[in-house]
N, CA and C atoms as an extended XYZ file, in Angstrom:
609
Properties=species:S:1:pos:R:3:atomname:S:1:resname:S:1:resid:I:1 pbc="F F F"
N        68.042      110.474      112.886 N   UNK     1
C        69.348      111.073      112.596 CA  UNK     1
C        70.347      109.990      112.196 C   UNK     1
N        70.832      110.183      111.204 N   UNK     2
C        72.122      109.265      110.856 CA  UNK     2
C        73.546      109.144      111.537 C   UNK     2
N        73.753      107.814      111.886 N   UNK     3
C        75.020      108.115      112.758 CA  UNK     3
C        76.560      108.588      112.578 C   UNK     3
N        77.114      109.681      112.669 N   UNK     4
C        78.005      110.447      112.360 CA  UNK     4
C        78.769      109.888      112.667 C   UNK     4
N        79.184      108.880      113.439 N   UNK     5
C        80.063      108.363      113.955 CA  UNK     5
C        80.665      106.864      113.480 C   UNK     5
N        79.407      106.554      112.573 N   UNK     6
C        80.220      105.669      111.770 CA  UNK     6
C        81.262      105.348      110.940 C   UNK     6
N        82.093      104.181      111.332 N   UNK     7
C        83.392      104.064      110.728 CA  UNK     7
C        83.369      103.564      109.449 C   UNK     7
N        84.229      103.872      108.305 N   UNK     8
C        84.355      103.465      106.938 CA  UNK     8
C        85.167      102.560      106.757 C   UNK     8
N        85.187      101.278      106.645 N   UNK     9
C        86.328      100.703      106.801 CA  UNK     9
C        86.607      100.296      105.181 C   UNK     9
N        87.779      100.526      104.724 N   UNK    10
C        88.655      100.392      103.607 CA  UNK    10
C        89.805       99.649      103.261 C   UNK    10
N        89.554       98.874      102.103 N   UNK    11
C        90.484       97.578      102.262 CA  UNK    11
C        91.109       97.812      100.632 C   UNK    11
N        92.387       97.818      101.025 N   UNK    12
C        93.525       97.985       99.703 CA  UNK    12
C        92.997       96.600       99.231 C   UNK    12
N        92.875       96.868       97.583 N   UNK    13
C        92.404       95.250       96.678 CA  UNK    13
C        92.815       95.781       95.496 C   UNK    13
N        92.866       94.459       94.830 N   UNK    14
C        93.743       94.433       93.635 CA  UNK    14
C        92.930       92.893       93.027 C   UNK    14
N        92.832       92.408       91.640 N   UNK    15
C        92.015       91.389       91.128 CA  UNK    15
C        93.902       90.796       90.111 C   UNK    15
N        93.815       89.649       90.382 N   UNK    16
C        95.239       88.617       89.802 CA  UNK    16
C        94.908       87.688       89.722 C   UNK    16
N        95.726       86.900       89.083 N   UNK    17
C        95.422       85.445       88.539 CA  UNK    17
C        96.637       85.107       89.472 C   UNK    17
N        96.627       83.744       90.104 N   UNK    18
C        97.391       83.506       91.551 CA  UNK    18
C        98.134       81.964       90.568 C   UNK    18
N        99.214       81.640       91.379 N   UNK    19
C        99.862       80.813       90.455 CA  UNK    19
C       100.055       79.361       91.196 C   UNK    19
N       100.050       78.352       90.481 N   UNK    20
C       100.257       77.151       91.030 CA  UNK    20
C       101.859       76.632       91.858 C   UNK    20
N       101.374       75.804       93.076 N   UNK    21
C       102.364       75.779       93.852 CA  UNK    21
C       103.359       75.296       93.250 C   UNK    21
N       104.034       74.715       92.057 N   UNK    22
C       105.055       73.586       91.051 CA  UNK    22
C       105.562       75.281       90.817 C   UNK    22
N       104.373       76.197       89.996 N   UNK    23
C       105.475       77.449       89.605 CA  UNK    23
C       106.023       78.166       90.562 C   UNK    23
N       105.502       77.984       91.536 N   UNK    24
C       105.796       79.376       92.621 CA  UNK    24
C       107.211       78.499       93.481 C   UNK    24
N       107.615       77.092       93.425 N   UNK    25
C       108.400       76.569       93.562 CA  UNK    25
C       109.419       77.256       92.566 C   UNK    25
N       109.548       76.451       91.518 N   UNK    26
C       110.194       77.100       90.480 CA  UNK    26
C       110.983       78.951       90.434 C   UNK    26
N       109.695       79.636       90.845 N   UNK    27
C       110.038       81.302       90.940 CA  UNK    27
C       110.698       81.425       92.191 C   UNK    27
N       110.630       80.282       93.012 N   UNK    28
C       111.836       80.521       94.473 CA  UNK    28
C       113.245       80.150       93.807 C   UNK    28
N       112.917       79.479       93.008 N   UNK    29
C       114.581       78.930       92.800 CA  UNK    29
C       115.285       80.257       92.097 C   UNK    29
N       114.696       81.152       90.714 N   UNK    30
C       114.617       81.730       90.243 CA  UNK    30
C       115.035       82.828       91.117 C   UNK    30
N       114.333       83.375       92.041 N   UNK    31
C       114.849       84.533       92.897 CA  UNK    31
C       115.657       84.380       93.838 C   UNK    31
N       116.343       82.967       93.794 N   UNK    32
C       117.389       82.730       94.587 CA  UNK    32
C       118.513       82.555       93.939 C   UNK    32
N       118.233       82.221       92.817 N   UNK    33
C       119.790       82.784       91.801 CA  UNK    33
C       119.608       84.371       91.345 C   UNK    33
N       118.997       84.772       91.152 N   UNK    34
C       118.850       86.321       91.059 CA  UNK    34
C       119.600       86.760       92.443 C   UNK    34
N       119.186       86.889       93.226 N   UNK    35
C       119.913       87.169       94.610 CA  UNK    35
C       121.322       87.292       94.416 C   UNK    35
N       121.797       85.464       94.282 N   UNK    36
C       123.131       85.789       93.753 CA  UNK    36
C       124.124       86.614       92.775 C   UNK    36
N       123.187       86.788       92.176 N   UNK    37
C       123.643       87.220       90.563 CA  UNK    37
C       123.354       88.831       91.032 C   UNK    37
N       122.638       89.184       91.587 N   UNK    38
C       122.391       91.095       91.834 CA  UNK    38
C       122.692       91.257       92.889 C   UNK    38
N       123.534       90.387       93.774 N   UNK    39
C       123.469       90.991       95.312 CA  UNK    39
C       124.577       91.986       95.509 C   UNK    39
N       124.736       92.892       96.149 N   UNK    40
C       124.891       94.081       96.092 CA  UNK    40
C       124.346       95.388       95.120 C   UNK    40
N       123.371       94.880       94.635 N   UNK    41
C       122.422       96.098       94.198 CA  UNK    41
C       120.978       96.165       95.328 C   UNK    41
N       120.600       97.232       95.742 N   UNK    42
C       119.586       96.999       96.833 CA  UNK    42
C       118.440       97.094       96.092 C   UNK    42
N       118.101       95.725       96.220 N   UNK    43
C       116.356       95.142       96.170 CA  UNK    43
C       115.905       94.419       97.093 C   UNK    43
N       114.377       94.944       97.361 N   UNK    44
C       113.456       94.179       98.417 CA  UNK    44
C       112.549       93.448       97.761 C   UNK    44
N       112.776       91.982       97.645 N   UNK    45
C       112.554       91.312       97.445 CA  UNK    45
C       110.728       90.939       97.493 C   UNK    45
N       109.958       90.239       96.711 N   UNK    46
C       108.610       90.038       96.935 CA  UNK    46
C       108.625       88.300       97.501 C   UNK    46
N       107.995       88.862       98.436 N   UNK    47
C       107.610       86.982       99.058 CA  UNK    47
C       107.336       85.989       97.964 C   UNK    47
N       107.505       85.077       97.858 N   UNK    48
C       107.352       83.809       96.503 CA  UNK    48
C       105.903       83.854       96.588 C   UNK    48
N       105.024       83.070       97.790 N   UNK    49
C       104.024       83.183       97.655 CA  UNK    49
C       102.871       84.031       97.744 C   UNK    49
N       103.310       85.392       97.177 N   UNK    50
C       102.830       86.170       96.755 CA  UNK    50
C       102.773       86.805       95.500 C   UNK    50
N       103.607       86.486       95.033 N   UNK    51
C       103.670       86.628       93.271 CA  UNK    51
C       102.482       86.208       92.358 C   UNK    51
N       101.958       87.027       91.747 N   UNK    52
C       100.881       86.626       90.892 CA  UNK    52
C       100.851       87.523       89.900 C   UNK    52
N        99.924       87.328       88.955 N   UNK    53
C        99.706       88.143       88.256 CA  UNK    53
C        98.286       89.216       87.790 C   UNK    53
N        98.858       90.537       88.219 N   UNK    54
C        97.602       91.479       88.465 CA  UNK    54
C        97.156       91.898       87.301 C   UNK    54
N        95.567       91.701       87.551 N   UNK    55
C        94.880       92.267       86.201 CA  UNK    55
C        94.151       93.638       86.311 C   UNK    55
N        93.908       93.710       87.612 N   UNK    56
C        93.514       95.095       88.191 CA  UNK    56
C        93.786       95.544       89.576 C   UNK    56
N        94.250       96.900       89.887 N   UNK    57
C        94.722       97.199       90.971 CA  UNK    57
C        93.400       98.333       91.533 C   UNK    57
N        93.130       98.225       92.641 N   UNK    58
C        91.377       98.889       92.771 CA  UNK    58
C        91.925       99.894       93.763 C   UNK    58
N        92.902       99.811       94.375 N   UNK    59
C        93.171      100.548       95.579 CA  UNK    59
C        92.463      100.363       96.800 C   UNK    59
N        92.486      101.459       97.560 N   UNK    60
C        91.493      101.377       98.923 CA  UNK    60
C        90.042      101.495       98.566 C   UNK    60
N        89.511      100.316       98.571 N   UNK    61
C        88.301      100.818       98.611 CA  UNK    61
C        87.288       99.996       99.457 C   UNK    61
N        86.036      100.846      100.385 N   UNK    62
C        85.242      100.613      100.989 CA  UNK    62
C        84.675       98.929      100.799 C   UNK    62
N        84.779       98.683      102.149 N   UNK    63
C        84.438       97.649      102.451 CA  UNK    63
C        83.163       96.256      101.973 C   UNK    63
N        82.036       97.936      102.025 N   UNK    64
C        80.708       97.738      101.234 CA  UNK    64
C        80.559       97.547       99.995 C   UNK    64
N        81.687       97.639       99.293 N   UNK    65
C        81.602       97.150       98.151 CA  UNK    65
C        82.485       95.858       97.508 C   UNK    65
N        82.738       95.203       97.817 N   UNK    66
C        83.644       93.970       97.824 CA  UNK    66
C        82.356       92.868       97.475 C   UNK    66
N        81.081       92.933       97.542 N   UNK    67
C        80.116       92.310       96.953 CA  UNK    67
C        80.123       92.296       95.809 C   UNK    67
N        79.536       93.991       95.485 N   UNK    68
C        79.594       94.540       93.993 CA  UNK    68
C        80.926       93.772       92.985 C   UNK    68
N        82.471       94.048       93.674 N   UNK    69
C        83.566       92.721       92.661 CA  UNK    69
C        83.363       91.868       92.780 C   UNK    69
N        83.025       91.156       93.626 N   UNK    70
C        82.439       89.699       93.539 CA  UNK    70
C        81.669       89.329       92.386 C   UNK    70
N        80.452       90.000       92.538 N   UNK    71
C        79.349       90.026       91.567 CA  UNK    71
C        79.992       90.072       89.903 C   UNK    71
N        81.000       91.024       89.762 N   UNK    72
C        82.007       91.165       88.281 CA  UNK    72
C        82.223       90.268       87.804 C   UNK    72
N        83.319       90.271       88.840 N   UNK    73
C        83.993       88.656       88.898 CA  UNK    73
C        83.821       87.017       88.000 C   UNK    73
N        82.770       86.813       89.534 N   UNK    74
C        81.952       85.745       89.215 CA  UNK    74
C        81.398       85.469       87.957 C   UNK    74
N        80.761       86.886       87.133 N   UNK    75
C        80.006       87.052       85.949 CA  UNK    75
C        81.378       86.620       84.721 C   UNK    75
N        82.130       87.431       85.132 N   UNK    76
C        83.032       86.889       84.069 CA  UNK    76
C        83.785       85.532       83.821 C   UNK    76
N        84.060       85.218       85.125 N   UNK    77
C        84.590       83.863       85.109 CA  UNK    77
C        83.880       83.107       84.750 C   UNK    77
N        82.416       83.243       84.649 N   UNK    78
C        81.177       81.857       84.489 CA  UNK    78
C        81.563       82.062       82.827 C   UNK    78
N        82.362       82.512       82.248 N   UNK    79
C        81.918       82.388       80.728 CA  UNK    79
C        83.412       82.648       80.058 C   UNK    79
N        84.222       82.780       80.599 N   UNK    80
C        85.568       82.943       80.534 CA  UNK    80
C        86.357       81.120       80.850 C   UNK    80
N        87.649       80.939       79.703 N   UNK    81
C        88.376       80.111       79.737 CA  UNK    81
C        89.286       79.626       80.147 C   UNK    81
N        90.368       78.781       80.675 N   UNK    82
C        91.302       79.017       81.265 CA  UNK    82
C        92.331       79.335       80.695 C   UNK    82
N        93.659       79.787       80.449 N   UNK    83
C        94.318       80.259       79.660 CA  UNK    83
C        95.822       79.071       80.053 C   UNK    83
N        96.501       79.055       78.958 N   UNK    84
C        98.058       78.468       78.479 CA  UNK    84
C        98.535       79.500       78.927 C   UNK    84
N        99.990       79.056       79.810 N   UNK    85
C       101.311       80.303       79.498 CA  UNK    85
C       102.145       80.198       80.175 C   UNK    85
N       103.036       81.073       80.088 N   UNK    86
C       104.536       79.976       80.464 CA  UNK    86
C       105.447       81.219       80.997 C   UNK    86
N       106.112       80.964       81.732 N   UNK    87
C       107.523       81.926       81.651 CA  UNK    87
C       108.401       82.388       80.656 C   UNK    87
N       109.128       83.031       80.311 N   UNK    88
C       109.646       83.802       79.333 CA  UNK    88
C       110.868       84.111       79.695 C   UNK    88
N       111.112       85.440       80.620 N   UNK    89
C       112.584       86.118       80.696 CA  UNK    89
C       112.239       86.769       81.690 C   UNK    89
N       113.346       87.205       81.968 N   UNK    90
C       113.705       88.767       83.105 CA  UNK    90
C       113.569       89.615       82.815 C   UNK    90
N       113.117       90.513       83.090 N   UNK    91
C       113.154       92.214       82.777 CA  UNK    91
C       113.288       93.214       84.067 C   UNK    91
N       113.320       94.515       83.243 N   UNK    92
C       113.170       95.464       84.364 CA  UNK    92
C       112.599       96.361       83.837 C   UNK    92
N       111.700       96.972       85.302 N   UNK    93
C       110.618       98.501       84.875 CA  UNK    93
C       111.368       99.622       84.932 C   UNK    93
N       111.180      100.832       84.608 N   UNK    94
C       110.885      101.375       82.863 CA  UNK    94
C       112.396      101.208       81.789 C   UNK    94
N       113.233      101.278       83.115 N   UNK    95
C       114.461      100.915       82.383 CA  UNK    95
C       115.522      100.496       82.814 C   UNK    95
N       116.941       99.628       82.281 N   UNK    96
C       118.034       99.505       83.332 CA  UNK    96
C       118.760      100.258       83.622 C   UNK    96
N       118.464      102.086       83.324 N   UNK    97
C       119.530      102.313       83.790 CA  UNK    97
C       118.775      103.078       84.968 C   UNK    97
N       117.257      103.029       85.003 N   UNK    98
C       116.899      103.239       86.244 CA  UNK    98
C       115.724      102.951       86.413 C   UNK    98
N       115.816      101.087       87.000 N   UNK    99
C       115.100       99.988       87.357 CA  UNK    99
C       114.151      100.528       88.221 C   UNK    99
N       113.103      100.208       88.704 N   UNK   100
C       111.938      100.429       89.517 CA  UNK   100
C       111.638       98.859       90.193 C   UNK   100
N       111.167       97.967       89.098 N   UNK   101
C       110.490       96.882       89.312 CA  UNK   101
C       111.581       95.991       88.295 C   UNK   101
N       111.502       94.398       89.230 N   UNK   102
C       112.057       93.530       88.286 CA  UNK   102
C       111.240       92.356       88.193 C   UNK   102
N       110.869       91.789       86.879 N   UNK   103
C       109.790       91.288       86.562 CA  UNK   103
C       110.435       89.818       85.786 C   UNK   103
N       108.967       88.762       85.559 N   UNK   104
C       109.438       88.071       85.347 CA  UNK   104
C       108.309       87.765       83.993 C   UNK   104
N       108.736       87.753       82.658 N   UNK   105
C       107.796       88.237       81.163 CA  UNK   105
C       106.911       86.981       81.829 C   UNK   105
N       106.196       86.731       80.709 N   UNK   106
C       105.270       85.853       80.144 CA  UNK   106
C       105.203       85.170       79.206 C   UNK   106
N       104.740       84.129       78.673 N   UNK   107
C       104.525       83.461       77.320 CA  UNK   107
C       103.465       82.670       77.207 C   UNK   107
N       102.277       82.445       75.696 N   UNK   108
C       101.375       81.741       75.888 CA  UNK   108
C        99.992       82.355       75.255 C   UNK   108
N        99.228       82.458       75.888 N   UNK   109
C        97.859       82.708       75.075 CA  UNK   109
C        98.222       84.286       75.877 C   UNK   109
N        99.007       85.169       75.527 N   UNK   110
C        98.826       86.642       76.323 CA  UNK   110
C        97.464       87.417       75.690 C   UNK   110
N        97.384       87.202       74.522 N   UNK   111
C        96.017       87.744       73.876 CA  UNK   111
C        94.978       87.340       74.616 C   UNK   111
N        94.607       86.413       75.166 N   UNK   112
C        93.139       86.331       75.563 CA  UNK   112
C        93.373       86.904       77.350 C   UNK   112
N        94.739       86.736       77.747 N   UNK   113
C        94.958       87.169       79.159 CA  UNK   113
C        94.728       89.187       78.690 C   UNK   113
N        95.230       89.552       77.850 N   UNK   114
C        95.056       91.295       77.525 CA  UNK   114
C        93.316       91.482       77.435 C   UNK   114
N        92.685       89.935       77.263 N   UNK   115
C        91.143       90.723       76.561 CA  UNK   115
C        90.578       90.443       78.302 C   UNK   115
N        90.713       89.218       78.801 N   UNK   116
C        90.407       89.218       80.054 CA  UNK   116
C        90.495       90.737       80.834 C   UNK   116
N        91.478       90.957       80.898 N   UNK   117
C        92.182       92.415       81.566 CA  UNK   117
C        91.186       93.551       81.303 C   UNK   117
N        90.820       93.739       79.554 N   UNK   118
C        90.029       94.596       79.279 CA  UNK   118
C        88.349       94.289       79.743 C   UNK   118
N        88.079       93.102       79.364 N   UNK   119
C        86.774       92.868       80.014 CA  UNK   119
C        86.490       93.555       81.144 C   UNK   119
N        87.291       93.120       82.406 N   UNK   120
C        87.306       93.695       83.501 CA  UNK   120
C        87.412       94.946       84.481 C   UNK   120
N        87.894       95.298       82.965 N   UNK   121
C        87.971       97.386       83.083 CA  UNK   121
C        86.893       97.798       82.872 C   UNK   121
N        86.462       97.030       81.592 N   UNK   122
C        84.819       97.603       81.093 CA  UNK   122
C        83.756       97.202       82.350 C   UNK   122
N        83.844       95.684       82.946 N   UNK   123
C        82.768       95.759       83.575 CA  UNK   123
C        82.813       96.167       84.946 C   UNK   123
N        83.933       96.432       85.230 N   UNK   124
C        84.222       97.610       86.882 CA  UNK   124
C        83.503       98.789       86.670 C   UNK   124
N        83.926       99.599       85.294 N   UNK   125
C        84.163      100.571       85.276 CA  UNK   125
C        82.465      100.617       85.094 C   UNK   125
N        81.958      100.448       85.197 N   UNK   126
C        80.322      100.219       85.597 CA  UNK   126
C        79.694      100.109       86.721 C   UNK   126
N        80.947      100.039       87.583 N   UNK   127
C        80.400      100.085       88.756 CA  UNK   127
C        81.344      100.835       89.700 C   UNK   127
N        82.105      101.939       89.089 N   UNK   128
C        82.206      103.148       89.335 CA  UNK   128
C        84.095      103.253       89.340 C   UNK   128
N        84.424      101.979       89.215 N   UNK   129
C        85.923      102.006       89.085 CA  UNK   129
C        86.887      102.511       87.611 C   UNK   129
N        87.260      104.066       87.726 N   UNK   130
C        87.858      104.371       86.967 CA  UNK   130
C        88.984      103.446       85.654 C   UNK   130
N        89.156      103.343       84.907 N   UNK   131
C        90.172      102.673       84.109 CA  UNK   131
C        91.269      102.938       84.005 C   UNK   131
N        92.188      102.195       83.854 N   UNK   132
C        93.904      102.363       84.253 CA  UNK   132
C        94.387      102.741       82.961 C   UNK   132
N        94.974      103.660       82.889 N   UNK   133
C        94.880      104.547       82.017 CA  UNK   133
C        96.772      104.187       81.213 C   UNK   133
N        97.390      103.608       81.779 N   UNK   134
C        98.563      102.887       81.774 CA  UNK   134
C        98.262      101.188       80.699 C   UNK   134
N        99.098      101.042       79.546 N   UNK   135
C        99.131      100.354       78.717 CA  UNK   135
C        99.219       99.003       79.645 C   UNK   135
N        98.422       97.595       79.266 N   UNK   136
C        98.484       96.203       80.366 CA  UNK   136
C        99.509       95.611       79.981 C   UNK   136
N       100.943       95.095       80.437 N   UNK   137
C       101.332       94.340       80.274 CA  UNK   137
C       101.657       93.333       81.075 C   UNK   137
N       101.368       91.990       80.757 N   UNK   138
C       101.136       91.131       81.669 CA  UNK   138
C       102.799       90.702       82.475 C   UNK   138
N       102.520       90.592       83.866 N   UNK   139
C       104.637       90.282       84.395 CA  UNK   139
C       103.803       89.976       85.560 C   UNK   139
N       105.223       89.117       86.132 N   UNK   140
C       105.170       88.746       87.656 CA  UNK   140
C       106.430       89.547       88.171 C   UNK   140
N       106.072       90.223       89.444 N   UNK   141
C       106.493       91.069       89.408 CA  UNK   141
C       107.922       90.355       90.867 C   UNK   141
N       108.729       89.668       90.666 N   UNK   142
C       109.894       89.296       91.690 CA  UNK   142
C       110.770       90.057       92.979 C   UNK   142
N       110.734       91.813       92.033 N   UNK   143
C       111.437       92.484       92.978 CA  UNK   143
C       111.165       93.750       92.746 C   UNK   143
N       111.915       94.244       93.981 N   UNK   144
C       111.779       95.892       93.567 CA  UNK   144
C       112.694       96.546       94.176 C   UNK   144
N       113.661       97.442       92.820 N   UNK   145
C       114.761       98.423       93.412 CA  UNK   145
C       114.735       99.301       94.508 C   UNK   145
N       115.343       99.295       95.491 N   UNK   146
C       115.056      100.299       96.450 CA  UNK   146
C       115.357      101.875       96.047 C   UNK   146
N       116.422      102.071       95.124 N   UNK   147
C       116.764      103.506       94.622 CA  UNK   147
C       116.005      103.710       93.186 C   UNK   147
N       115.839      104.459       93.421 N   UNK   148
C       114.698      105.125       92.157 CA  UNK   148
C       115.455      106.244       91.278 C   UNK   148
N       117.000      106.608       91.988 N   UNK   149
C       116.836      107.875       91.080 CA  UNK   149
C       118.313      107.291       90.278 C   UNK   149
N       118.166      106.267       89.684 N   UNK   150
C       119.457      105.554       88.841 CA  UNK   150
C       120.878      104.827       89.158 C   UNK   150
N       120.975      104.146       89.422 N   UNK   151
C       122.408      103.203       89.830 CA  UNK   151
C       123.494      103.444       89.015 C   UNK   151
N       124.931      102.764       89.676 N   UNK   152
C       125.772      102.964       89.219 CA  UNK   152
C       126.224      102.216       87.621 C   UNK   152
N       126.988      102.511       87.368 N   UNK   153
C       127.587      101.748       85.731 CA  UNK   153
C       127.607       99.991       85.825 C   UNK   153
N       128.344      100.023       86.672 N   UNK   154
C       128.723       98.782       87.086 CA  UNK   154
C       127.206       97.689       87.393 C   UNK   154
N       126.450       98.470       88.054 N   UNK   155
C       125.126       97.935       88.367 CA  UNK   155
C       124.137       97.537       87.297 C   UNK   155
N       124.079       98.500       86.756 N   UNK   156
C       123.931       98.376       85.488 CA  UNK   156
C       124.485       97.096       84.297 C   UNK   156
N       125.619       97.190       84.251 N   UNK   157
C       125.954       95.881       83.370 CA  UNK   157
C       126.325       94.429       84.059 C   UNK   157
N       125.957       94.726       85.356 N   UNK   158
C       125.095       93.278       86.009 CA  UNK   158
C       123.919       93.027       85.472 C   UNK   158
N       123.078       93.971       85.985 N   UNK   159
C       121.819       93.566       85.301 CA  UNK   159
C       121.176       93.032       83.948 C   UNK   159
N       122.500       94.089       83.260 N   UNK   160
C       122.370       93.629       81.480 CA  UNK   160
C       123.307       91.757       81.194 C   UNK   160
N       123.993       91.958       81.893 N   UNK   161
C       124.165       90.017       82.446 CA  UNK   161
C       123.663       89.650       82.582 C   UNK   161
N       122.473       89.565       83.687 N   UNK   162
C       122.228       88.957       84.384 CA  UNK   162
C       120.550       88.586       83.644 C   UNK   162
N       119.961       89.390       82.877 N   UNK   163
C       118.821       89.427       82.425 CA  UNK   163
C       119.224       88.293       81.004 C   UNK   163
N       120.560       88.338       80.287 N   UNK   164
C       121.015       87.545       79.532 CA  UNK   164
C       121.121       86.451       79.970 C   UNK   164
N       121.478       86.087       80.768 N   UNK   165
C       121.417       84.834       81.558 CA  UNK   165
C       120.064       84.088       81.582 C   UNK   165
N       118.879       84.917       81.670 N   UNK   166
C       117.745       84.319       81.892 CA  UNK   166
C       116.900       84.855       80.927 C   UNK   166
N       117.599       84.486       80.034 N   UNK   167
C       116.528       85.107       78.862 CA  UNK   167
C       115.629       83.966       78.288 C   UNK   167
N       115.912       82.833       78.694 N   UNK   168
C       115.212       81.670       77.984 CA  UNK   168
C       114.893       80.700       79.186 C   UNK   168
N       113.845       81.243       79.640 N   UNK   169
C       112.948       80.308       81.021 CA  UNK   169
C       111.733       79.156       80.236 C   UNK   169
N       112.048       79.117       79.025 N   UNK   170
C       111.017       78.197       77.979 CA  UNK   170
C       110.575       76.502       79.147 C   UNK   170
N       109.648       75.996       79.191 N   UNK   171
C       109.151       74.920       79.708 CA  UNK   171
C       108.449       74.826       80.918 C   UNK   171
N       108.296       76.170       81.184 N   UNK   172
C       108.080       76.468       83.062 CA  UNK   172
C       106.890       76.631       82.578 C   UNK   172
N       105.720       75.625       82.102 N   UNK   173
C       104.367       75.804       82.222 CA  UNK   173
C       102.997       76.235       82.936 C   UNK   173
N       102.223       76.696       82.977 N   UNK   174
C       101.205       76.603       83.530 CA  UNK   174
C        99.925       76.901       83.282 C   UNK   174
N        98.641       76.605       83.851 N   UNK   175
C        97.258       76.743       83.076 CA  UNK   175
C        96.964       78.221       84.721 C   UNK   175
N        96.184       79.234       83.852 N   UNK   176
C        95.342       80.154       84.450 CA  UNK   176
C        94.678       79.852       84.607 C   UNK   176
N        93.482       79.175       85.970 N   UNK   177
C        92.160       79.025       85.919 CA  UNK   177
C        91.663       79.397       86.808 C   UNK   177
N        92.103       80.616       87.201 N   UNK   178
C        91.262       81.529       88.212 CA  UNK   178
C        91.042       82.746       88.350 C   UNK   178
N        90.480       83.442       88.710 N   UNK   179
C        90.861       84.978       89.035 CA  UNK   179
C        90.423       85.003       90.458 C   UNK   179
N        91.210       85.815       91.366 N   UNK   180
C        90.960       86.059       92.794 CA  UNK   180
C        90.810       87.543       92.901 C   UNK   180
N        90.189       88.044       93.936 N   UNK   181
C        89.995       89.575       94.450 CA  UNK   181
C        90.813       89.030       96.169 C   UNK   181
N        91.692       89.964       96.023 N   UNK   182
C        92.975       90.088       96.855 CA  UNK   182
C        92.954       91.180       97.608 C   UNK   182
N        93.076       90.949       98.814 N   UNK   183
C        93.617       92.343       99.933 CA  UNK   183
C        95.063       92.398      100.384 C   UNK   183
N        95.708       93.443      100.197 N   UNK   184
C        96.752       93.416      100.544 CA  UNK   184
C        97.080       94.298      101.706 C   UNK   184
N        97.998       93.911      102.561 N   UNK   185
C        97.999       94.831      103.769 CA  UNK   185
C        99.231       95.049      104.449 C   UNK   185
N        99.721       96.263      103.605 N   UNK   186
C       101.393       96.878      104.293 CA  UNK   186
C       102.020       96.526      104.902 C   UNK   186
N       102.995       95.434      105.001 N   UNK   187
C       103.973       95.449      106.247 CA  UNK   187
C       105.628       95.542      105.966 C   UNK   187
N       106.358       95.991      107.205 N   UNK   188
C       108.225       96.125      106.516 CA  UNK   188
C       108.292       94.941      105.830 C   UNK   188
N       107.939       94.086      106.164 N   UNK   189
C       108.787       92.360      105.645 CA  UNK   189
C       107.787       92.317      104.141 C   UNK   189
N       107.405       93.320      103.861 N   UNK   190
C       106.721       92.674      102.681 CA  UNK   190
C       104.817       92.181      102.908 C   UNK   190
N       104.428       93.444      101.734 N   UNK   191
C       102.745       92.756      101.581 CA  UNK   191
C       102.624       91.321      101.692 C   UNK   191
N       101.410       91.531      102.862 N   UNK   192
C       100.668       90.535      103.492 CA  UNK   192
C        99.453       90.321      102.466 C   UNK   192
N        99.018       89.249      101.473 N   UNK   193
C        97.774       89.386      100.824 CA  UNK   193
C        96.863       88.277      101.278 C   UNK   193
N        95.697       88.382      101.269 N   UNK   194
C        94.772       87.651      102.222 CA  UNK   194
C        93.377       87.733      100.633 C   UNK   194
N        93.204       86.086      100.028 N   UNK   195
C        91.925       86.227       98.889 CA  UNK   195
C        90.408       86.192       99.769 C   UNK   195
N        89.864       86.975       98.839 N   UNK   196
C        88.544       87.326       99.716 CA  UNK   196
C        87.648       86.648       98.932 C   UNK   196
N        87.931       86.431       97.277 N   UNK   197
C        87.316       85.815       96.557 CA  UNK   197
C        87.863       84.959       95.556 C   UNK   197
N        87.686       83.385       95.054 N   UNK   198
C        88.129       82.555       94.370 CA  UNK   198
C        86.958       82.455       93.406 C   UNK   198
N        87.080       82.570       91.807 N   UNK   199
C        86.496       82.450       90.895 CA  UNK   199
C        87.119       81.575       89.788 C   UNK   199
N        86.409       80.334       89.999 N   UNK   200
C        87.407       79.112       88.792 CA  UNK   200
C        87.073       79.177       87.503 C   UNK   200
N        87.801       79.562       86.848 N   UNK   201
C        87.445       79.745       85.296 CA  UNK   201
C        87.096       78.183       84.686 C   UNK   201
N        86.906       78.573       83.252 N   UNK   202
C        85.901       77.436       82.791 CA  UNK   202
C        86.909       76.584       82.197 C   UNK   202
N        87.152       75.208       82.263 N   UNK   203
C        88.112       74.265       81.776 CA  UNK   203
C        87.691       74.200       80.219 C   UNK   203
């Protein structure tokens, strides 16, 4: 008889390219003049060293399979390059006059970071992980609005300041040479992420 009583254990994961400690310096300074510059608009802030950039978000999924991404992974990184790219600007998700997410662009080889992305849809999705059906655009993601259902005027043409202000982050370099499989795990103060897997791309 099979045991009914066995537990499923399920681990929220997500696959990102994780960023070097010089940038993630840099993105503290960055969200500490942001602070200034938006404070009194309510955002909860993302921990510095947690900022990365996600190429796939997997959700909860069973424990027993965290081999199987590994196995992806690994396959792709053994033949995959490291990528150029840089900081860019500020933005906000879907729009400013009613922000969701505040992000921080990209610049650099984004084409081979979009084919990476797709690779990885194709070769999940082989091993049973649906495809994100949502257009990739690559961001680090800094903050996130607490009100969702639109801010005031005034809030608003802070933000349209304040994104002017940082529209030209040009020199903030860095090389991609990894991909990690990431667990993340709910807490008030902000996701806790813990890598389960390090895959060094090819120099």
């Amino acid at each position: 008889m099979g045991n009914w009583n066995a537990i499923v254990v399920k681990l929220r994961l997500f696959i990102a390219i994780t960023l070097p400690d010089p940038l993630l310096c840099t993105l503290q300074s960055i969200q500490q003049d942001l602070r200034e510059e938006l404070r009194g608009i309510p955002i909860r802030w993302v921990r510095t060293e947690g900022i990365h950039l996600t190429l796939k978000f997997l959700g909860d999924v069973e424990e027993s399979r965290v081999d199987d991404i590994r196995q992806c992974i690994v396959e792709i990184a053994s033949v995959w390059h490291s990528m150029r790219l840089a900081l860019r600007a500020i933005g906000v998700f879907p729009s400013i006059e009613r922000p969701r997410i505040l992000w921080c662009g990209l610049d650099g080889e984004l084409e081979r970071v979009s084919q990476l992305q797709e690779v990885l849809e194709v070769r999940l999705e082989t091993i049973g992980f649906p495809r994100e059906p949502r257009l990739f655009k690559p961001h680090l993601t800094l903050g996130r609005f607490r009100r969702y259902t639109g801010i005031s005027v005034q809030s608003v043409e802070t933000i349209k300041f304040t994104m002017n202000e940082f529209s030209d982050l040009c020199g903030n370099r860095f090389v991609a040479g990894s991909i990690r499989l990431i667990k993340s795990e709910l807490d008030p103060l902000g996701s806790i992420y813990t890598t389960l897997v390090t895959t060094t791309l090819q120099s």
